[in-house]
Structure formats: C-alpha cells, structure tokens
N, C-alpha and C positions, 0 to 999 in steps of 0.2 A: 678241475673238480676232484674231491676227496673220494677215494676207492672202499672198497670193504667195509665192513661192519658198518658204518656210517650210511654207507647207502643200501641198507639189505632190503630186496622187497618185501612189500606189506606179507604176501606169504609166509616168509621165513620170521616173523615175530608169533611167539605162539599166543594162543588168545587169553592165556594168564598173565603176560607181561601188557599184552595189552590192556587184560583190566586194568592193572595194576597201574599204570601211565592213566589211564582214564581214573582212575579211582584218586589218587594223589593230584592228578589236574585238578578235578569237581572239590578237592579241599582247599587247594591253594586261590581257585575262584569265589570261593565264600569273601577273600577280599571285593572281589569286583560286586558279591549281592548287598555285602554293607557299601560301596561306592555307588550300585544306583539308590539302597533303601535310606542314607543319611541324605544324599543329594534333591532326593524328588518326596521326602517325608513333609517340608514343608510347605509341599504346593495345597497340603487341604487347611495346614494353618495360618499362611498367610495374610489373608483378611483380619482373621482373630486375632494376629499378632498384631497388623494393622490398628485396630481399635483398640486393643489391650494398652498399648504403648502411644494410641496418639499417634500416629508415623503417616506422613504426607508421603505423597508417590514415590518421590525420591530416597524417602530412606526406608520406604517399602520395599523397594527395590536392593536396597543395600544392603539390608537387614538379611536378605534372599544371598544376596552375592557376596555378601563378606568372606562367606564363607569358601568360594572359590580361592580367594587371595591365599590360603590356608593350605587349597589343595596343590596351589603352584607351589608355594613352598616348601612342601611334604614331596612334591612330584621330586623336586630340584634336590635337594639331601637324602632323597629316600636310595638312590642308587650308590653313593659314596657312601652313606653307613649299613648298607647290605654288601658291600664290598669289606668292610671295617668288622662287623659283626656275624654278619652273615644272612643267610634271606631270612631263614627261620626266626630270628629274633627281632629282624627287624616288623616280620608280619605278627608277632605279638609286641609290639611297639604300636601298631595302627590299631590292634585288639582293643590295646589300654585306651587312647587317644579314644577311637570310637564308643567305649563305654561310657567316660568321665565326660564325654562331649550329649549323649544320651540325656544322660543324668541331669549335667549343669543348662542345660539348654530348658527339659523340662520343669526347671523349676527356679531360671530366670525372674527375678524381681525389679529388672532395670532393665532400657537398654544398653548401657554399657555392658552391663554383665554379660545378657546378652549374647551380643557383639562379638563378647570375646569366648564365649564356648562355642557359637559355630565356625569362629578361625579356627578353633582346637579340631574339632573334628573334621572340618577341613583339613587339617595336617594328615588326620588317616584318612580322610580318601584318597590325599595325594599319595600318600604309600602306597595304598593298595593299588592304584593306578597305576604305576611302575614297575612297585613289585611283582604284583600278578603274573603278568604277561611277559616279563623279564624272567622269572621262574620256569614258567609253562615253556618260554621257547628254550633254556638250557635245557629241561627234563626230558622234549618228546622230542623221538625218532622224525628227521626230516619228514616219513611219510605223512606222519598224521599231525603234525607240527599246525598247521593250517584249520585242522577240525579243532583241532583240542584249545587252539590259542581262542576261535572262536565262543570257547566253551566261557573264556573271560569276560563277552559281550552278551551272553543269556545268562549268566550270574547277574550283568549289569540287568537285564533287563527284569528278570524276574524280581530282583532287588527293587527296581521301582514298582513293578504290578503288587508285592505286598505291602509297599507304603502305601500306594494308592487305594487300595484293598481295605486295609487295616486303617488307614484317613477316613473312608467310606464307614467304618464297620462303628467304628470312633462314636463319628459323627453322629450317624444314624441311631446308635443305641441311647445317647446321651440329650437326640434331640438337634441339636449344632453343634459346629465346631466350640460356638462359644458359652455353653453352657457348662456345669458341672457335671463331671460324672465320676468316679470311685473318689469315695475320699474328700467330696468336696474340691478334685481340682478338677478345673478347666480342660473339656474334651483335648484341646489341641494339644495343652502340654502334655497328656497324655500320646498326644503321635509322636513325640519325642522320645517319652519315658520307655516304649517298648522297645525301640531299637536297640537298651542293654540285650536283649534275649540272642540275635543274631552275633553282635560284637561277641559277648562269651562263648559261644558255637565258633567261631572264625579263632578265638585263640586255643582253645582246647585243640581244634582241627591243624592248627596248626604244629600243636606237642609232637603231633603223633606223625607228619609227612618226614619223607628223609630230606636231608639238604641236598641245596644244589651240587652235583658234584663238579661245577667249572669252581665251586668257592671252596669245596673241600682240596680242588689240585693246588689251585692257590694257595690254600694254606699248609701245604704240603703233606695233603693227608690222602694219597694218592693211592693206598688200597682202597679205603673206605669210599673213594670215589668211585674202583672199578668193580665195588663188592654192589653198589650201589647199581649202577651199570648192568650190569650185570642179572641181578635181581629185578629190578624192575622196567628198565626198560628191552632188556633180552638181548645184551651185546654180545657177538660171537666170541668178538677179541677186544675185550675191558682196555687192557695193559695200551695197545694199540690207540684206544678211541684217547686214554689219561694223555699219552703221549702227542696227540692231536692238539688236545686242550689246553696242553702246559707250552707247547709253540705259540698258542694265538693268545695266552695269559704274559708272554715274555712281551707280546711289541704292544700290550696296552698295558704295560707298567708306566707307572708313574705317569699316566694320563690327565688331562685336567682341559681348561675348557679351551686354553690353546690351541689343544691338539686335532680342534676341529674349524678351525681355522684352512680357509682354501682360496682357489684363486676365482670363484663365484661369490662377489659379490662381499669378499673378506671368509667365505664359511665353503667348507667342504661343500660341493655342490648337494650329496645326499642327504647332507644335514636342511640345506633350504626345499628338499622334496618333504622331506617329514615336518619342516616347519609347516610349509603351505597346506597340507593334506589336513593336519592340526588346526588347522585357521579356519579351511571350508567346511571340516566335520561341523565346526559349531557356527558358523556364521551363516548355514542353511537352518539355522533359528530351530535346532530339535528340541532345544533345552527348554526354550521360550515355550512349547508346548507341554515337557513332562514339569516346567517348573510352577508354570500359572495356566495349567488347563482348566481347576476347577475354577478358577476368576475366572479368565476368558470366557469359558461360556454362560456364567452368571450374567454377563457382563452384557450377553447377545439376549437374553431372556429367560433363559432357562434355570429353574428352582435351583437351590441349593443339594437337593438329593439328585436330581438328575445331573447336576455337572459332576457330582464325585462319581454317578454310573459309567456316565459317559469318557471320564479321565479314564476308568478302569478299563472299560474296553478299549481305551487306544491302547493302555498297557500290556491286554491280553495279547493284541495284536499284535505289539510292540515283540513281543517272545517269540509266537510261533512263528513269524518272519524271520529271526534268528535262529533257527531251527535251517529254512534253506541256505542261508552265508555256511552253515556248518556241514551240510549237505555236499555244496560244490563248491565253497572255495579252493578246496585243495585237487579237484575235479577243470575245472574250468579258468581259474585263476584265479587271482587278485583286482588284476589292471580291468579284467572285462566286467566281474560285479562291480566295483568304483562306474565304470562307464555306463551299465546296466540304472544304476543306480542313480546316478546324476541325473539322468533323462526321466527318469520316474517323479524324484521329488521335485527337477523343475516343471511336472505336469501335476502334479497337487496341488503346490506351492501356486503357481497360475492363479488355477482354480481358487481357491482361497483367497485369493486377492482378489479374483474379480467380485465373488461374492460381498467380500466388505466394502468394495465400493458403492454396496446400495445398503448402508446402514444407516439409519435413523437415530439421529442423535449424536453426541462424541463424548470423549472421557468416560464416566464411570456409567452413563446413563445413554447407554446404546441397544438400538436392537434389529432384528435381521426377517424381514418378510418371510413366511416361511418357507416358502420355494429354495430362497439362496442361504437360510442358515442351512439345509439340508446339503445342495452345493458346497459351503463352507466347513459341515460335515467329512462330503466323500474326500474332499480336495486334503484335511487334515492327516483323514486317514490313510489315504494314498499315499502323501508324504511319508509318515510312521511306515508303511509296509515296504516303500521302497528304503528309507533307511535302516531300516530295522534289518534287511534283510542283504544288506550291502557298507552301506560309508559306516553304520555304527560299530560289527563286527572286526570288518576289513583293514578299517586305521588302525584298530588296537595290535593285529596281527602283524603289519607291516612293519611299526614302530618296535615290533620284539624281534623283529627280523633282519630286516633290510640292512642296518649300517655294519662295516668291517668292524666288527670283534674286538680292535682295538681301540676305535672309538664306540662302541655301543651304548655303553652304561654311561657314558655325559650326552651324547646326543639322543641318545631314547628319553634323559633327563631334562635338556634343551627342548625339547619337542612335547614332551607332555605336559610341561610348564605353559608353554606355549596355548598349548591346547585349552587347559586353567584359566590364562589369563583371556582369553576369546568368549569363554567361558561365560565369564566375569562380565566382560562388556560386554556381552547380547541380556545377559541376565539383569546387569544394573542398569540398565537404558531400556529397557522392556517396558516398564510401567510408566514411567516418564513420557518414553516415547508415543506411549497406547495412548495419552491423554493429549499429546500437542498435536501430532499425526494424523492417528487413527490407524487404523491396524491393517489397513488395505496397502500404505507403502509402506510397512515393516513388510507383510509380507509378500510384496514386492520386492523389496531388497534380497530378500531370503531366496525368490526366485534367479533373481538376477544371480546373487551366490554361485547355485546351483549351476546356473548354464556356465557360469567361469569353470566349474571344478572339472566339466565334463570335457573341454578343450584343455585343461589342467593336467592332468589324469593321462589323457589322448599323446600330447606332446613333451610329456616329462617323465612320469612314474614309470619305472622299474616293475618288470616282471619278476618274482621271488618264488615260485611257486616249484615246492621241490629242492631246494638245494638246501645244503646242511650250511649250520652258521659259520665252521670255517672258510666255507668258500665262498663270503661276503666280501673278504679281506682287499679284491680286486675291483674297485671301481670299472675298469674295460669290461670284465666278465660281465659287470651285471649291465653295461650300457650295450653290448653285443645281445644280451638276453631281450631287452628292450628293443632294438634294433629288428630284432628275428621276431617278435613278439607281432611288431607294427606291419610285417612281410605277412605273416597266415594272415 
C-alpha cells in the first residue's frame, strides 16, 4: 500500500481543501444531473411521441432506447479522447452534444430525425457517464473518494426528479403532454426544449474546475499538477503524490483494448467483475421504472396527472436514498451496500410481481384491483429505495475505482459501455414485452436478477474501500482484501 500524503487522515485535510474537492466534485457531477435529466425526460413524452409519430410498441420502445446505443458509444471514446484532450474539454464536448440533442429532439418533424438527435445526446450521456466519475475518483483524497464519487449517483438522480418534475409541471400547465402550450408547440416537445438550460450550466461549470492533474502529469505539466494538488485537494507533499502518478501513467502507456485481456475467460478477471456488476445494475429493471413509470401506471388505471405525481415521488425517493450510499459507503463499504442492496430489491421486486399477477386485462388495457395496485405500489417503491440507496450509487463508485491504473480508462470504458448496452435491451424490450407477457414475468425476471447479483456480489466482488488508485495496480492485493472482507 502507498505511504504519506496519499494516505493522510480525514483530520489532516483542512475543511477548505475539503470544500473545495466537494465544490469541484458537485461541478463535474452536473454531468451525471444531464445523464439522469436527458435519460428519464422522455418518460412523460413518450405516449405523445407514440401518437405523434404513429409508433407501434416496438418502435416505441426504440424510439426510448436509441438513444442508449449513443450513450455506449460516448461511454467507449469518451475515455481515449479525455486521455487525448483532456477531461475538461471533453466534458464541454457532452455540453455541446447535450445542448444540440435538446434542441433537435424538441423540434423533431420525422422519426428519422428524430432517431438521430437522441443517439446525439446519447453520445453526451455517454461522456458524462465516464467522465464523471473518472474525474471524481483522480480528484478526491482516497478518504472521501467513496462519498464524493457517490455524489455522481444524486447528480444522476436529481437529474431524473427534475425531468420528472418539470414532465409534471409541462404537462399539467398545458393540460397534457399532448397538447400546445408556449408558442403553439406541443407540451412534450417542450420536455425536451428545457434540458438546453442544464446542458449550458454543465459547460460553463465546467470553464471554471481545474483539470485532472493524472492528465496534467501526463502531459507533462507536472507543477501545474502539484500546484493543483496542492490547492485543492490539500497534499502535504505535491512533488511526491506527481511522482506517484507518473509511475502508474508509465505502465498504462500505450494501453488499448488488448491490454485487458486475461486468463478469465479471455479478459482480465476484474474486468468481467465490472462487466457483470454493469449487466445486474440494469437488468434489476430500474430503468424500466424511471423510463416508462408514467405509462406503467396509466396503464394500471391511474389518470394521467396522477401517474406523473406518482413517477415524481419515486424520483423524490429515488435522491434522498442516495443520500445514505453517500453516508456510509465509505463507512461500511462497497461489497456489503451491493449485498444490503440485492436483498432489498429482490423483496420489492417480488412484491411487484405478485401483485401484477392479479391484473385484469393485458397490453395497453390493464388494470389492478385496488388492494394489489397499492401492493404493486410499496413493492416499486422498495425497489427504488433499496437501489437508490446502494447498486445505483455503488456501481458508479466501483467502476472509477476498482481496476489497476494501468488498465482503468479502457476497462471503466469496456464496462460502462456495457452497462449502455443492458441499458438498451431492458429499455427496447419493455414495451413489447408489457404487451406479449405482461408485466408480472418482467418483473419477475427482474427479481430473479436481483437474487443472482446478491450471490454475485457475495462470491466475487472486491472490497475497495479506502485505498488510493495506485494501489489497484495488484490484483492479489485486492483478491486478499476480498479474502479478509468474507472472514469479518
């Protein structure tokens, strides 16, 4: 393990440098509040888009998920040209993307068109997905490494609560999604048009943070890194931590997707931890909730004003849950909110399913005796509080963490691609499936999910909690950490 400065305790940061690490993190998270507010903006116009465009379930669904394909490939280039450019420019690269994707979205005349401005702004979510939390964890002191990466998953969350908010508010003043309101245009394109507001806030904020200084050593501007150091996060001995950094910048030179290649299954075995972790965050169906909550519950009986109430309160919820991951993950760990976690949403998740097994009717034209829509209710919500409050934070944290320094930036890239494309097919098979299924074995699938991740979790993952990113570099360290993890 790495000595000095690296590892000073929380004491020895004074609570200036501590702002200041919190104050630069809550900027560079503004990516993560456009990554939930463009991601979950379209769950109150969905239908609208639906009927506007004519669109059958299937390319209802797609119309929804395209725009994931966009964020795998922003995820997958977003780390090679912050390597090339640097963070700073490339987080006003997703600015752009997320503005233009704003704009062209609301004011769509086809669906080709379309089509192709939510791949665009899927391109910045996928940046900001990467980049975020790739920033957050070069920036923050090992100690708070773990609060502050969190602080990337209440960005995400709040990000959805003011789409969903602002869907609501849309809605509501205009009468429906699908009527006019300023101008003569259509309430929904309107959910679209106000996400420029946020996008120009995320690049502005971004003028103004310092760069990473692992990309400042890299490009050999190695005061500027420890003036950086220094200043903001409160290093005793700068010179010492550059010199840290330019060892673990030497052996992931010339890195590429080779270099994660291992004798598990062809891939470094850490890399297939972060894929699968990637895979069960979204295949425990969260998306399926922030992306079609206000259908969903149209769908069970309930008004169109009450489904956008009821979407917002999961969202509310959806936050202050993320409030405890920030609390004690760096308290308690990683490994045990994942495990915490798991047990939670597969008792929602349950829940849920048993209540849609007593629905009346199928496809568009269903509905839920009142006793078990209420049931179907707490079970949703339960889910949201235990993810919200664990797997949604905790993956983002792990994935900026976990892999050796030398491969990080292709495997955090490998993995949130991943993540994207999981994404993708819960989101493009949601509607489709609601209508040949029915929604009691989706969310049964979603349970079963859950019980996998929690034996997943138990017999695989890595404990990370507390150690600086040089001392990733040993796969034995961290399978020993693991090891001693599974002993307490």
């Amino acid at each position: 393990m790495s000595t000095g400065a690296a590892n000073k305790p929380p004491s020895e940061h004074s609570d200036t440098h501590v702002a200041k690490v919190i104050g630069v993190t809550i900027a560079a998270a503004v990516g993560g509040f456009l990554f939930g507010f463009d991601s979950s903006v379209v769950n109150g116009a969905v239908d609208s888009i639906g009927s506007h465009f004519e669109l059958n379930h299937f390319m209802k669904g797609f119309a929804v998920a395209i725009a994931l394909l966009g964020c795998a490939l922003g995820a997958w280039f977003a780390g090679r040209l912050a390597d090339i450019w640097g963070r700073k420019k490339v987080m006003l690269l997703g600015s752009f993307l997320f503005t233009i994707s704003s704009i062209g979205t609301g004011l769509a005349w086809s669906v080709p068109d379309l089509l192709i401005w939510r791949v665009i702004g899927g391109l910045g979510i996928g940046i900001a997905s990467v980049i975020a939390p790739a920033y957050i964890a070069e920036i923050a002191p090992a100690t708070y490494r773990g609060a502050l990466g969190s602080l990337q998953q209440l960005a995400i969350t709040m990000g959805i609560f003011v789409a969903l908010l602002s869907d609501a508010l849309i809605a509501d003043s205009a009468g429906s999604a699908s009527s006019e309101f300023w101008w003569g245009i259509e309430a929904w394109r309107w959910m679209f048009l106000v996400g420029v507001i946020p996008a120009l806030i995320y690049g502005f904020l971004a003028l103004l943070i310092p760069e990473s200084p692992r990309y400042l050593v890299g490009s050999n501007l190695d005061a500027e890194a420890a003036r950086i150091l220094t200043e903001v996060t409160g290093e005793a001995d700068p010179l010492e931590r550059v010199k840290e950094i330019r060892l673990t910048l030497k052996r992931e030179s010339n890195v590429s997707i080779k270099d994660i290649r291992g004798p598990s299954f062809g891939l470094h075995p850490l890399v297939w931890v972060g894929i699968w972790i990637a895979v069960l965050q979204q295949f425990v169906g969260i998306n399926a909730i922030f992306y079609y909550s206000t259908t969903l519950w149209q769908s069970v009986g309930f008004s169109e004003s009450e489904s956008f109430k009821t979407s917002v309160i999961t969202a509310v919820i959806n936050v202050v849950m993320t409030f405890g991951a920030i609390l004690f993950v760096d308290r308690i760990g990683r490994r045990k909110l994942l495990l915490i976690g798991s047990v939670g949403m597969f008792t929602g998740l349950v829940l849920a399913c048993i209540a849609f097994t007593q629905q009346v009717g199928s496809g568009d034209n269903i509905t839920l005796p009142d006793e078990w829509g209420v049931v179907a209710l707490i079970g949703a919500n339960l889910f949201v509080v235990a993810f919200a409050a664990t797997w949604g934070p905790v993956m983002w944290v792990m994935l900026g963490e976990m892999f050796p320094n030398r491969i990080r930036g292709v495997a955090l890239g490998v993995c949130t691609g991943v993540n994207w494309l999981a994404n993708f097919t819960i989101s493009l098979l949601f509607p489709e499936l609601n209508n040949v299924l029915g929604l009691a074995w989706i969310y049964g699938f979603f349970a079963f999910c859950a019980f996998i991740s929690w034996f997943y979790v138990h017999y695989k993952v890595p404990e990370t909690k507390g150690m600086e990113l040089e001392d990733m570099d040993s796969l034995s360290e961290v399978e020993a950490v693991l090891k001693e993890e599974k002993r307490i």
